[in-house]
C-alpha positions as CSV (number, residue, x, y, z in Angstrom):
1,X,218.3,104.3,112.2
2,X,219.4,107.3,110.0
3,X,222.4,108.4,108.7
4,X,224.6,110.9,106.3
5,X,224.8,109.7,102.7
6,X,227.9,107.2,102.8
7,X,229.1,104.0,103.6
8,X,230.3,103.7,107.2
9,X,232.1,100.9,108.8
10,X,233.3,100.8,112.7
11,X,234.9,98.4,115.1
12,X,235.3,99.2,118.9
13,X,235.9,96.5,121.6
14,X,233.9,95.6,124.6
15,X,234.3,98.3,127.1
16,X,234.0,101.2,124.2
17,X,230.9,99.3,123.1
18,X,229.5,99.4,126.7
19,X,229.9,103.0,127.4
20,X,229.5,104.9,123.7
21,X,227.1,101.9,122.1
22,X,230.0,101.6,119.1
23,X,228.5,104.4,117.7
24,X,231.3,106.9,116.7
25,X,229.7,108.5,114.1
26,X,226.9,111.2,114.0
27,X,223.9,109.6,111.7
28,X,221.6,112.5,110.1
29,X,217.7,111.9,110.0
30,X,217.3,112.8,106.9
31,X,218.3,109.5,105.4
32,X,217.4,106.3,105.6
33,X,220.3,103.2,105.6
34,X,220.7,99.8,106.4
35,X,222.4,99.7,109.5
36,X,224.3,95.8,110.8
37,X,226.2,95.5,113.6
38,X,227.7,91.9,114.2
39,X,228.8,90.9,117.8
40,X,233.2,90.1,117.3
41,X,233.4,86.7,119.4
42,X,237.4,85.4,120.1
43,X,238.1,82.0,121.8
44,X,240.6,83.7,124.1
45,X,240.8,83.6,128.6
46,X,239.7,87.1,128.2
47,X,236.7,86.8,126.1
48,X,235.9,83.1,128.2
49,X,236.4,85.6,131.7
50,X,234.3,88.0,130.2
51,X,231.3,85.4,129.1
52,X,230.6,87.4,125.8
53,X,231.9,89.0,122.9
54,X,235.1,91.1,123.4
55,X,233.4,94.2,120.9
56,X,231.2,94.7,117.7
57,X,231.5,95.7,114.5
58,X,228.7,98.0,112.7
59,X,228.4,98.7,109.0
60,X,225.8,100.8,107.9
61,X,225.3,101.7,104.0
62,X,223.1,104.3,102.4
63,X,220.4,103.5,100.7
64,X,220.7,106.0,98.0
65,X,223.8,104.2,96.9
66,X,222.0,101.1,96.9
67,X,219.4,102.6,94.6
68,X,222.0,104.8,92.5
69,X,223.6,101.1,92.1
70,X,220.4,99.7,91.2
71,X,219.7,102.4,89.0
72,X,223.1,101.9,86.9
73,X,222.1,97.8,86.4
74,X,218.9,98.9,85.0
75,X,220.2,101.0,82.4
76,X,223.2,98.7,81.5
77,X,220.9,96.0,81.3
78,X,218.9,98.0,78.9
79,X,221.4,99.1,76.6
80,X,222.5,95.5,76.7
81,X,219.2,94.5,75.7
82,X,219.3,97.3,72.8
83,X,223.0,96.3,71.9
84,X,221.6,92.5,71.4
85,X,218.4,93.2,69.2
86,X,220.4,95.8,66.9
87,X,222.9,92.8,66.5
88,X,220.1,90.3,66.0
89,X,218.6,92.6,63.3
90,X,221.9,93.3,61.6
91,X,222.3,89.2,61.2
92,X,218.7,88.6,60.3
93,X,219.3,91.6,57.2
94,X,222.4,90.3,56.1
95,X,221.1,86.3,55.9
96,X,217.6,87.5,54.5
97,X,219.7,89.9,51.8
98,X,222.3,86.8,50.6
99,X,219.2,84.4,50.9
100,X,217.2,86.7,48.2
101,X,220.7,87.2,46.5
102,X,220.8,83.7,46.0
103,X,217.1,83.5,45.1
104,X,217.6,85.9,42.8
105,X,220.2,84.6,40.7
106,X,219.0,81.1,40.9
107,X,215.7,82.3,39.1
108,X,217.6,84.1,36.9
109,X,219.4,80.8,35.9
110,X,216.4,79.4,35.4
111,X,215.1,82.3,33.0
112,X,218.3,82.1,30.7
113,X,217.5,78.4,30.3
114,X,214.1,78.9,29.3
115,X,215.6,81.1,26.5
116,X,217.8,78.7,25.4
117,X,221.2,79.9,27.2
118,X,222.7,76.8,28.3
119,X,226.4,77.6,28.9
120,X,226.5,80.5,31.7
121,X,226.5,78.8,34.9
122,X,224.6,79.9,38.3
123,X,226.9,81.3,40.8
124,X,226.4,80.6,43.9
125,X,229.1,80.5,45.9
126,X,228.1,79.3,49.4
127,X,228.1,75.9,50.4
128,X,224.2,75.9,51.9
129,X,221.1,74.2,50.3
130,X,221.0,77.1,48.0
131,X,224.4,76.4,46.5
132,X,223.9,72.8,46.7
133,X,220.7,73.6,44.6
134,X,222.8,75.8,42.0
135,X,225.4,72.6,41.3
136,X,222.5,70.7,40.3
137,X,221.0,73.1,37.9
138,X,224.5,73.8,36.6
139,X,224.9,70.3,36.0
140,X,221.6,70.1,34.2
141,X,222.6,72.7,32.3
142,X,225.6,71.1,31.1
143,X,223.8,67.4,30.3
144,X,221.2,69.6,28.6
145,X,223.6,71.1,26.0
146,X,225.5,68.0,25.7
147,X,222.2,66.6,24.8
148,X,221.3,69.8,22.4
149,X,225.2,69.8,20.4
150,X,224.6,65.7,20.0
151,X,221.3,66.6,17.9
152,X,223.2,69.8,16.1
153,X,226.1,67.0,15.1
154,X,223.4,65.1,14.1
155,X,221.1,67.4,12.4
156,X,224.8,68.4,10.8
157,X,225.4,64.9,9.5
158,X,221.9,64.7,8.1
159,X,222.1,68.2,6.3
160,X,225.5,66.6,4.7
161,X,224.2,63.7,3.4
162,X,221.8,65.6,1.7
163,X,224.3,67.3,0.0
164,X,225.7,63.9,-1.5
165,X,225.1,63.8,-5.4
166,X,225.9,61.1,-8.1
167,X,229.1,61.9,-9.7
168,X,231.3,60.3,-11.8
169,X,234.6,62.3,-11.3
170,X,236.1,60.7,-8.9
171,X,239.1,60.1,-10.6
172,X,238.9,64.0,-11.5
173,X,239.8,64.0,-7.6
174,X,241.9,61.8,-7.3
175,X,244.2,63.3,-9.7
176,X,243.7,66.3,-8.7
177,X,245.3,65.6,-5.2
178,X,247.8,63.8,-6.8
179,X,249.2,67.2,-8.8
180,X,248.9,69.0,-5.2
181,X,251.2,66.5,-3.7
182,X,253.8,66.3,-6.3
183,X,255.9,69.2,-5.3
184,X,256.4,67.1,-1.6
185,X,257.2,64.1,-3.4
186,X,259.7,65.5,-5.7
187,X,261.7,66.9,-2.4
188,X,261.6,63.5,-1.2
189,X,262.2,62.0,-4.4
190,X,259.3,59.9,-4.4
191,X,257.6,58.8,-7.5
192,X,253.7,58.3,-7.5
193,X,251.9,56.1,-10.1
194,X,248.3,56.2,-10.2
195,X,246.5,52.7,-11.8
196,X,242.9,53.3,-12.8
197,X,240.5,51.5,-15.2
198,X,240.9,52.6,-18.8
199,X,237.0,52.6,-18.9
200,X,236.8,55.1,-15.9
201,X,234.8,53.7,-12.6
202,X,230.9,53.4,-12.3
203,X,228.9,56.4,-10.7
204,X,229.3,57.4,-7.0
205,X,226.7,58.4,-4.5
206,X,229.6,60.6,-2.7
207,X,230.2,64.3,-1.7
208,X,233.3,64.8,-3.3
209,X,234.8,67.4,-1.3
210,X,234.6,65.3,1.6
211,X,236.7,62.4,-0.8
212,X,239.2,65.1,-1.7
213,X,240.0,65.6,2.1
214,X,240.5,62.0,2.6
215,X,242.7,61.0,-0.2
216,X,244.3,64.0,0.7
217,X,245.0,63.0,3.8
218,X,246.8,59.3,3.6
219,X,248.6,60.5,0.5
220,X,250.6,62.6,2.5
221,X,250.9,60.3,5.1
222,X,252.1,58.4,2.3
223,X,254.8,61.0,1.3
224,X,255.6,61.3,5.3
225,X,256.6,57.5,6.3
226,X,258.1,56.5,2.8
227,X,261.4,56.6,2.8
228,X,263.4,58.9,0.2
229,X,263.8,57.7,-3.7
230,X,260.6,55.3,-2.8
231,X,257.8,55.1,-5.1
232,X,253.8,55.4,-3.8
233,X,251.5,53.3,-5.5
234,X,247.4,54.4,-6.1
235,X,245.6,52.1,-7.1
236,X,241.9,52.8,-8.2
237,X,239.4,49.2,-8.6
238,X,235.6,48.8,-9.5
């Protein structure tokens, strides 16, 4: 059955239905619809004196809506479809540019300790396998100039020794320390007596600057923890 472009919808009841076939409205041929008509049954004395269905009810719906509809769910489903791969792409770009970020300074890292930098750290800030990755290296880093400052100390200590000649003016130094002192013990009034060997003390292997520090140090320690009008005895043996 044809009809004008729109949706309609009519009830009648029995007798209507009987003489005008529940058709109320004029249908055009120039368009094709879906046309139902359902039968409108009520459990009533009427309907059972009757012995059928008191009226119908016919809906009939253009099929150029249908299509117009059909036509709309296409195109949002499309443009959903769009929507989702542009997101898809923007996340995929984003993770692939921190990944090579990450990369990037990670082999970096690694280049500064092939040249010997061992003290600027990788940053990586994210909590992944690449930053995981990062701690580790930083933490080699770190054991590998703990490692290169224990043979500097060392290579320190050895250079220092080296420097240690045989002398024989150690009491030269001794003095010497004792006449820097003297103003502090005067304030304190402290007096210092110095007892040495009238023949002098044998030769030292010693580096006498390091000596002077030394004595330096626990005669004023000396001066510090003795109380005033004291006396501080150095005393110089073979």
């Amino acid at each position: 059955m044809f009809c004008p472009a729109r949706v309609l919808s009519q009830s009648c009841n029995l007798k209507e239905s009987r003489q005008k076939g529940c058709s109320g409205a004029k249908f055009s041929r120039t368009e094709a619809i879906y046309d139902f008509i359902a039968p409108i049954i009520i459990q009533t004395s009427l309907a059972r004196n009757l012995g059928g269905p008191i009226g119908y009810s016919r809906v009939a719906l253009s099929t150029e809506k249908i299509q117009e509809r059909q036509q709309q769910l296409v195109l949002l489903y499309a443009w959903s479809s769009i929507l989702v791969f542009l997101l898809a792409g923007v996340v995929l770009i984003y993770l692939t540019r921190r990944l090579t970020k990450s990369i990037d300074a990670l082999m970096s890292g690694v280049q500064r300790i092939t040249k010997g930098d061992l003290q600027t750290p990788i940053k990586i800030a994210s909590a992944d396998e690449m930053g995981q990755l990062a701690a580790a290296f930083n933490r080699m880093m770190l054991n590998l100039h703990e490692v290169r400052e224990r043979d500097r100390a060392i290579s320190q200590m050895k250079s220092e020794f080296l420097t240690i000649t045989v002398t024989n003016y150690a009491l030269d130094t001794i003095s010497g320390v004792l006449k820097e002192v003297a103003v502090l013990a005067e304030k304190k009034n402290l007096h210092i007596e110095l007892h040495a060997p009238k023949e002098g003390i044998p030769l030292l292997l010693m580096d006498t600057e390091k000596l002077r520090l030394a004595f330096s140090n626990l005669v004023d320690n000396s001066i510090r923890y003795t109380l005033p009008g004291g006396k501080i005895t150095v005393s110089v043996e073979q």
